[in-house]
C-alpha positions as CSV (number, residue, x, y, z in Angstrom):
1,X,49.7,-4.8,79.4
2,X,46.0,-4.5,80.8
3,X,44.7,-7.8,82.5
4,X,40.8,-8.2,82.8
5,X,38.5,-10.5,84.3
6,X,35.5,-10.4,82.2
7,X,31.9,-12.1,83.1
8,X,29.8,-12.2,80.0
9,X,26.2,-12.8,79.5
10,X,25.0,-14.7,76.8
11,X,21.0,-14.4,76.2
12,X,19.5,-16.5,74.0
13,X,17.4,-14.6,71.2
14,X,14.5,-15.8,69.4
15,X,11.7,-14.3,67.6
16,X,8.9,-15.5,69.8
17,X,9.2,-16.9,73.5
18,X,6.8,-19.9,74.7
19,X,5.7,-19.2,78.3
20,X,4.2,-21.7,80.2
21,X,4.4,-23.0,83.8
22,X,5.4,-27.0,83.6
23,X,3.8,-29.5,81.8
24,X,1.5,-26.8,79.7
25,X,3.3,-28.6,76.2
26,X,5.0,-25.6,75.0
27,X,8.0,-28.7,74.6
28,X,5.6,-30.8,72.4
29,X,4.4,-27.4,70.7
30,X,7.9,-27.0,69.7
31,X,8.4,-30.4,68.4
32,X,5.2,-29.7,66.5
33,X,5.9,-26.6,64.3
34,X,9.6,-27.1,63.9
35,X,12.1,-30.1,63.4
36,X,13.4,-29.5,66.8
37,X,13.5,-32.6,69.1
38,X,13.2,-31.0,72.8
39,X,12.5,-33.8,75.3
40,X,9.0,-34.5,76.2
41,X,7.8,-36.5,79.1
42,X,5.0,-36.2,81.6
43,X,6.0,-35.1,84.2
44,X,7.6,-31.2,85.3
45,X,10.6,-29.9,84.5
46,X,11.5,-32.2,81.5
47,X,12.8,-28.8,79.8
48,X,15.8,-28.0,82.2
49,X,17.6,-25.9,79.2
50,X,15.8,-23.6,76.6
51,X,15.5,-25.6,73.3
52,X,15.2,-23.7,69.5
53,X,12.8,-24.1,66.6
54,X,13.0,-22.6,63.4
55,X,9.4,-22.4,62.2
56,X,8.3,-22.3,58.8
57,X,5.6,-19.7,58.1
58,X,5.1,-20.0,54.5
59,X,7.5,-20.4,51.1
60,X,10.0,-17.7,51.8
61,X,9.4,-16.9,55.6
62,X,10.3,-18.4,58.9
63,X,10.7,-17.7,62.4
64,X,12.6,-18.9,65.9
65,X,10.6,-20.3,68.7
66,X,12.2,-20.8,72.1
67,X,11.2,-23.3,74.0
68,X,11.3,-21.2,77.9
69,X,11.2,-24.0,80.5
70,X,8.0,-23.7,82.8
71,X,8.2,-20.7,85.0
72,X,6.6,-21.4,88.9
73,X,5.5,-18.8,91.2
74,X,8.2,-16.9,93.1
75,X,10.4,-17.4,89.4
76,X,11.3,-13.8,89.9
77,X,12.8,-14.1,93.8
78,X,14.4,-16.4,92.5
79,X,12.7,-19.9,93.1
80,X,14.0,-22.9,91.3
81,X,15.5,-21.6,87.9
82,X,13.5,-18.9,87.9
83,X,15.9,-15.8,87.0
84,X,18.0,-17.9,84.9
85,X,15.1,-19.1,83.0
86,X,13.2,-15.2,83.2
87,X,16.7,-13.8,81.8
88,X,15.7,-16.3,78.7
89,X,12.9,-14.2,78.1
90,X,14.1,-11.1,77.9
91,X,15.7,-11.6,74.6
92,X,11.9,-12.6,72.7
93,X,10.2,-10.6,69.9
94,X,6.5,-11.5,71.4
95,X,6.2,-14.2,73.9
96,X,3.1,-16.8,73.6
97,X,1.8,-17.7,77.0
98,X,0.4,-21.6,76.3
99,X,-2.1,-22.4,78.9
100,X,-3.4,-25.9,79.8
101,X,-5.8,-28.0,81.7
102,X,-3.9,-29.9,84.6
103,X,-4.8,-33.3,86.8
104,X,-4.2,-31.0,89.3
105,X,-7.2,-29.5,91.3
106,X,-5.2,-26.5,92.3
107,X,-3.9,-25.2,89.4
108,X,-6.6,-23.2,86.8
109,X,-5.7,-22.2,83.5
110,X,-6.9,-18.8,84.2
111,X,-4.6,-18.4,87.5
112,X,-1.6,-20.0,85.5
113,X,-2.2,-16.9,83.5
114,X,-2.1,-14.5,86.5
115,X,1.1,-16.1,87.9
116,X,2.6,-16.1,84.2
117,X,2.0,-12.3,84.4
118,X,3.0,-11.6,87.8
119,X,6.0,-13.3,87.5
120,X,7.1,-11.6,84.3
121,X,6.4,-7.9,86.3
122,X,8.2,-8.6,89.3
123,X,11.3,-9.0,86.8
124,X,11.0,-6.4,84.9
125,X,8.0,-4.2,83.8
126,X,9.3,-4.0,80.3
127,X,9.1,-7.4,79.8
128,X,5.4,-7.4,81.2
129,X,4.7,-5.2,78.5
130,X,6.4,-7.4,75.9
131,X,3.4,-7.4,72.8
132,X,2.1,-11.5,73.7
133,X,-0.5,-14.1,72.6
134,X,-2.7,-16.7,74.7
135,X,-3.4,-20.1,73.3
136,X,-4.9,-22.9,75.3
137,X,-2.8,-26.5,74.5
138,X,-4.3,-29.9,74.5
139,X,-7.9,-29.1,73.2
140,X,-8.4,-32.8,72.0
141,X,-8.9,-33.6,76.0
142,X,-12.5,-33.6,76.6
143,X,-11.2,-31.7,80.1
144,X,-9.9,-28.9,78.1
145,X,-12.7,-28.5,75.5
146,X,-15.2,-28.0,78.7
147,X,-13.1,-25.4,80.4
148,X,-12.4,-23.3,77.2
149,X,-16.1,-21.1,77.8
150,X,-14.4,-20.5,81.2
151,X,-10.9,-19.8,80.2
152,X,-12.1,-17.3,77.6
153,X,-14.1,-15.3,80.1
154,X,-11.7,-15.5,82.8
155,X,-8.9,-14.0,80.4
156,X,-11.7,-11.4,79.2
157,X,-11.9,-9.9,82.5
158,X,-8.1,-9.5,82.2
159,X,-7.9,-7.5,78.9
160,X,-7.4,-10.6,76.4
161,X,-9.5,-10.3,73.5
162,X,-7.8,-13.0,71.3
163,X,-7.4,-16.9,73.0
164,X,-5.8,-19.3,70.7
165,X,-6.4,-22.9,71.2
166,X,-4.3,-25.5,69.5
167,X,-4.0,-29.3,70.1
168,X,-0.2,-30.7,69.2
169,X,-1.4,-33.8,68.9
170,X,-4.1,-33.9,66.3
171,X,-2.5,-30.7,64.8
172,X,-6.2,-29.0,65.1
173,X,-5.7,-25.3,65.5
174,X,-1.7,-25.2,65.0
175,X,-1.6,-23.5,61.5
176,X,-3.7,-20.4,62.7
177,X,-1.2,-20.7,65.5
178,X,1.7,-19.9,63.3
179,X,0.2,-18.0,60.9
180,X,-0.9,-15.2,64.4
181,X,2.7,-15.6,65.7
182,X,3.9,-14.4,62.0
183,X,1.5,-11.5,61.6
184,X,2.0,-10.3,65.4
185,X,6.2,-10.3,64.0
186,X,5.4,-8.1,61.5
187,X,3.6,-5.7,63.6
188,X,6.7,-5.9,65.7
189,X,9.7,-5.6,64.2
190,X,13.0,-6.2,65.7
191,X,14.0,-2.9,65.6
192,X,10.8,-1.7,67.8
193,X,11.9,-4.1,70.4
């Protein structure tokens, strides 16, 4: 008889893939639009493991969310999680990069964007290219609602036309959330991808 060893991959598959570095509430996003229960706390890396949602968009429709946990510069060398947790990604429809206002004076929604995309190049360029959306989280935090002017014009200069902004807590913009993620699914269709 034949002996093997076999090492096999298993990639978890969703419709649409939430990108976000820590604490950007693509966890409470999750917990918003679908009866999933990922765990949410306030401080990074609370979402170790990728969590699913099935989401759904209207009587007879629905989609999968996957909950990606936060991706950090130098993901793609290999820093923390990083490949494991880009590998998650690779197997999304259309990703939805969810930007936020942090305490943190370093960090800038804007530059979370950049590193976001960087990251996802230095993977793979395919997946750079991967058809995406931008939303801004947390837009019930007086912080957020005064950057938005800047966030919008910063991801102008990059090419974004179209910046979501949703707030998971008062539920103010999540329906034109979900209702973009299903008509950007039915420009791509599986098959394309």
């Amino acid at each position: 008889g034949e002996h093997r060893v076999l090492r096999l991959q298993l990639k978890l598959l969703a419709d649409v893939g939430l990108l976000g570095l820590p604490n950007a509430g693509k966890s409470t996003l999750v917990s918003t639009i679908s009866a999933a229960r990922p765990k949410v706390a306030d401080y990074p890396f609370t979402t170790l493991v990728p969590s699913l949602g099935v989401v759904g968009a209207g009587s007879d429709s629905s989609f999968v969310v996957a909950d990606i946990p936060g991706i950090i510069e130098g993901a793609a060398e290999g820093a923390g999680l990083g490949l494991r947790f880009l590998k998650h990604v690779e197997r999304n429809r259309i990703l939805l990069h969810v930007l936020s206002w942090d305490p943190d004076p370093e960090r800038d929604p804007v530059d979370d964007y950049d590193k976001l995309c960087h990251e996802l190049e230095k993977f793979s360029a395919t997946l750079a290219d991967r058809p995406a959306l931008v939303a801004v989280a947390k837009i019930d935090l007086p912080e957020v609602r005064e950057l938005l002017p800047s966030i919008r014009e910063g991801l102008a200069e990059r090419g974004v036309d179209t910046v979501l902004e949703f707030s998971s807590a008062t539920r103010e913009g999540v329906d034109e959330l979900v209702l973009a993620l299903e008509r950007m699914l039915a420009e791509h269709p599986r098959e394309a991808v």
